[in-house]
C-alpha positions in Angstrom: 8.4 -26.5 -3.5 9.0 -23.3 -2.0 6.0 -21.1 -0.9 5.7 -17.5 -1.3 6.0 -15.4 1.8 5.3 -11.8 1.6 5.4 -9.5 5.4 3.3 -6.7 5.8 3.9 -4.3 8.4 0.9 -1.9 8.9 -2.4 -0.9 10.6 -4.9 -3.0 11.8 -8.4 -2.3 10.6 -11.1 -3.5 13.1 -13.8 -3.7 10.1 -11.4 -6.0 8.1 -11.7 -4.0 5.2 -7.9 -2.0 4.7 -4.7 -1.8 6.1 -3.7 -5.2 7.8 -6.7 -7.3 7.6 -6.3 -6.0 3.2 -2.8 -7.0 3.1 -3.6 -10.6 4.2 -6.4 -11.2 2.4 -4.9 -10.0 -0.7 -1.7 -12.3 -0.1 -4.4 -15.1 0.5 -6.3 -14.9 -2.4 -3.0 -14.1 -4.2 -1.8 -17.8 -3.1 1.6 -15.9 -0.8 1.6 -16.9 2.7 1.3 -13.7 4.8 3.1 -12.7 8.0 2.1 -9.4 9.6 4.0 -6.6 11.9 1.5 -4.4 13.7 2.2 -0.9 13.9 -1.2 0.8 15.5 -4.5 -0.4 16.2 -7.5 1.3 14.9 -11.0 1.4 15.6 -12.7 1.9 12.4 -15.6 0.8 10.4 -16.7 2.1 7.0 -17.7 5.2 7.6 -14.9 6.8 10.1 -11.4 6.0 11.9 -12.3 6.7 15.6 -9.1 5.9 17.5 -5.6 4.8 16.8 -3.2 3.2 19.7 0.3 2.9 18.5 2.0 0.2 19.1 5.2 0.9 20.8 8.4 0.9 18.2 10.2 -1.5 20.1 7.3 -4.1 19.4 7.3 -3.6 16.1 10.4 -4.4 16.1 10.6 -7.2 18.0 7.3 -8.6 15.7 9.4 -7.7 12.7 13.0 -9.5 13.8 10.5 -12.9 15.1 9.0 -13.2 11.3 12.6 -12.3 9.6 14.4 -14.9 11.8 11.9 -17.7 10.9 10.1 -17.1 7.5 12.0 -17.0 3.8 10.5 -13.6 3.2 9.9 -12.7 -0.8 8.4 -9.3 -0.1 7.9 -6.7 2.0 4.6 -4.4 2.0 4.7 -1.2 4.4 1.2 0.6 5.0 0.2 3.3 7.8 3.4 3.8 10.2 1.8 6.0 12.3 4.7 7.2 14.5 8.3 8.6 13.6 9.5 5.9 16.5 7.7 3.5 14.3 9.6 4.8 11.0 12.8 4.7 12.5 12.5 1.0 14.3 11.1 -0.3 10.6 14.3 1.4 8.7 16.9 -0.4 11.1 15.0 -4.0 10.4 15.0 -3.3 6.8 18.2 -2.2 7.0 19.1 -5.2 9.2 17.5 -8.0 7.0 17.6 -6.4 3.7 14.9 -7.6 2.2 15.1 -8.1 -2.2 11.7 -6.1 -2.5 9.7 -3.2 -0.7 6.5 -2.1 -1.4 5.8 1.3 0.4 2.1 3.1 0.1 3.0 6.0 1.9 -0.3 6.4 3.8 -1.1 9.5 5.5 -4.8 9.7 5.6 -7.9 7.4 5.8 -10.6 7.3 3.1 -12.8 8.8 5.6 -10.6 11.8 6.4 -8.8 10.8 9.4 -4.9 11.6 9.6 -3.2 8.2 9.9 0.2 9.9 9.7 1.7 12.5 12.8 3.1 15.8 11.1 6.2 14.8 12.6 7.0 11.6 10.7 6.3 12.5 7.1 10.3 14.5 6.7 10.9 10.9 8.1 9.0 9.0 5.3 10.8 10.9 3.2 14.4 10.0 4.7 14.1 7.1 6.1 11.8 4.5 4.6 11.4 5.7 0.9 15.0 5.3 0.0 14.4 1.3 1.2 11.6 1.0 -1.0 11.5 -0.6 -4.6 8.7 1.2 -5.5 6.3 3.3 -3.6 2.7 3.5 -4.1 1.2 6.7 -3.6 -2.2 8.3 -4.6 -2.6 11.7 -6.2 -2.9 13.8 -3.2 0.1 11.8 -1.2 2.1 12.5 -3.9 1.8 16.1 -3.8 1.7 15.9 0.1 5.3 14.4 -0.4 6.4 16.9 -2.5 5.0 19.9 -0.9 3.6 20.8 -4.3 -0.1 21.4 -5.5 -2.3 18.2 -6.8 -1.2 17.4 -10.6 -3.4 17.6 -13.1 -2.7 16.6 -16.3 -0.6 12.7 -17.4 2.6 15.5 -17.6 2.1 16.9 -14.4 2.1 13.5 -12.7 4.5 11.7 -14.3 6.8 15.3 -13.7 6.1 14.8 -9.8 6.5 11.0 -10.0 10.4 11.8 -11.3 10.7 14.1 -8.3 9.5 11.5 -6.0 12.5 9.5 -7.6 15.1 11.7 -6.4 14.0 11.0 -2.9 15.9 7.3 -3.5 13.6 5.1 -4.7 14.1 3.3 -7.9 10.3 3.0 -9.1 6.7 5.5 -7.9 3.6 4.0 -8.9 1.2 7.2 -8.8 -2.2 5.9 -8.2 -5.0 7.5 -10.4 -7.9 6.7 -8.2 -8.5 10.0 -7.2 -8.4 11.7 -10.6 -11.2 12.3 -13.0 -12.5 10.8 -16.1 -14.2 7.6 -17.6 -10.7 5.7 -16.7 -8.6 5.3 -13.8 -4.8 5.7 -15.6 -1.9 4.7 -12.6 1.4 6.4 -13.5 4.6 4.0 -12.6 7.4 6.1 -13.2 11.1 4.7 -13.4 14.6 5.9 -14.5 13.9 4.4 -17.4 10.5 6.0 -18.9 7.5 6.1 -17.8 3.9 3.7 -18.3 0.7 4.9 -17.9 -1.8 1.5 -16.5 -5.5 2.7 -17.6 -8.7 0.7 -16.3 -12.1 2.0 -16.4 -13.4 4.0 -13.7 -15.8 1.9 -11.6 -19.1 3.3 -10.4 -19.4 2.3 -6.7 -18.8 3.3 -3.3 -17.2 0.0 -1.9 -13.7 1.1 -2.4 -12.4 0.6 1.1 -9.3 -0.7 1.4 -8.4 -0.7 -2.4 -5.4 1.3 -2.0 -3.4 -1.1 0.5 -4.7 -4.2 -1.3 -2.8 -3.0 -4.8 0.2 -2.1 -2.7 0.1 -5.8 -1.2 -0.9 -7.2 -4.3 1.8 -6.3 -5.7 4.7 -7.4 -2.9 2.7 -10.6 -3.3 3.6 -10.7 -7.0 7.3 -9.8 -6.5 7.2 -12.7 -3.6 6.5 -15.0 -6.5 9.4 -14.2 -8.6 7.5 -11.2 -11.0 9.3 -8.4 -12.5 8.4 -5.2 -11.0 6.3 -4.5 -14.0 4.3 -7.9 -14.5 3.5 -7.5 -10.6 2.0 -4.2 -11.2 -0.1 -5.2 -13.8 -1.0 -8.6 -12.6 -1.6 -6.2 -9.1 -4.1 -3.4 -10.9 -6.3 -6.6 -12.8 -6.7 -8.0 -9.6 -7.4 -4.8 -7.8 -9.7 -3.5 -10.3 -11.7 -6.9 -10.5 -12.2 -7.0 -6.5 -13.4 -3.6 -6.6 -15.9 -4.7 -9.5 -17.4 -7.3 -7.2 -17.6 -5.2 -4.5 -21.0 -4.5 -4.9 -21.8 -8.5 -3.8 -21.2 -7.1 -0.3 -23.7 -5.5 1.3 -20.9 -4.6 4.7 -21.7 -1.3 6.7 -23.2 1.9 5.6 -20.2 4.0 4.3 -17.4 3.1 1.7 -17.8 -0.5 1.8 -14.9 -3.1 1.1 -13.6 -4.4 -2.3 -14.0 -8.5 -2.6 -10.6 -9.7 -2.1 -12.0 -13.2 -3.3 -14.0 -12.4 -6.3 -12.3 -15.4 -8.0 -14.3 -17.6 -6.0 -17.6 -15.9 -7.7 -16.7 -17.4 -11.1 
């Protein structure tokens, strides 16, 4: 039997709770084996990023060739890149390995307000990397940040930015409705083909850290198991919105604490 295998090349998060440290835990609990390409190192906890080292392009490179050379990878998943070096070493390995999916949350800044993104890089995002992706996952205000537009309002409004994000290559935008308003929480994937709104009701907590990468990873997990783009999104967004349900059985640091990646194991 063949197993799963799903990269993610991303941030590490020293308080375990997004960006690398997510994506594995998610492919864990997910049952994908997970490889991982480091692109910077950040010390963060809940409540604030306070440094980021990037890790030289060439490395990332170099980690992202070792696990393609080796591994049968299903699915990529591509989180904070940091660095327009870093953007252009990870579009020549994609290019290189062409890899059958590509999940990219175009991540520019953390929960907590930090920029995880240099000015620089994001004409790059747009360029480079998006037209590589299957599907990219942004959230309402990376949306407009991509498209140099206001914030939507409105289910028109989004899914009328989600079919400009199209143009920039990409064959499928998930807009992420986390950051909208209302009893529900309604994500917006938007392809050639029509358009599907994904509601869930809005959770009342704080411990929301990391959600975002884990539904971007949760998803290249499901693609890495043979789903169709659409099954993986909503087999991603039940998981998702179940971890973030438990998240109140952690009682982890004193700001936006974690979702439970392994709220299964409750029941």
């Amino acid at each position: 039997m063949t197993t799963p295998v799903a990269l993610t090349i991303a941030g590490s998060d020293s308080s375990g709770g997004a960006g690398i440290q997510a994506d594995l835990k998610t492919f864990a609990a997910l049952g994908v084996y997970g490889a991982s390409a480091i692109t910077a190192l950040t010390a963060q906890n809940t409540r604030a990023v306070t440094a980021i080292h990037a890790v030289p392009a060439d490395f990332v490179r170099a980690q992202i060739d070792a696990v393609f050379s080796d591994l049968d990878v299903g699915a990529v998943k591509i989180g904070m890149v940091g660095q327009l070096a870093a953007i252009e070493a990870i579009a020549e390995a994609l290019q290189h390995w062409s890899p059958k999916h590509v999940v990219l949350d175009p991540v520019m800044v953390a929960t907590t307000g930090k920029r995880l993104l240099a000015p620089d890089a994001i004409d790059a995002l747009r360029t480079k990397l998006i037209p590589l992706a299957s599907l990219i996952t942004p959230n309402l205000p990376e949306a407009a940040a991509l498209l140099n537009e206001p914030l939507a309002e409105g289910e028109a409004a989004i899914e009328a930015q989600g079919k400009r994000l199209l143009a920039f290559g990409c064959p499928a935008v998930l807009i992420k409705g986390g950051h909208g308003q209302g009893n529900e929480s309604i994500d917006t994937l938007v392809r050639a083909g029509g358009t599907l709104a994904l509601p869930a009701p809005r959770i009342a907590t704080e411990n929301t850290h990391g959600s975002g990468c884990s539904l971007s990873s949760a998803i290249a997990a499901e693609l890495a198991k043979g789903a169709a783009l659409e099954t993986a999104v909503r087999n991603a967004k039940a998981f998702v919105s179940a971890a973030i349900a438990a998240a109140d059985h952690f009682t982890v640091g004193h700001g936006h604490g974690p979702i439970h990646h392994f709220h299964r194991l409750l029941t």
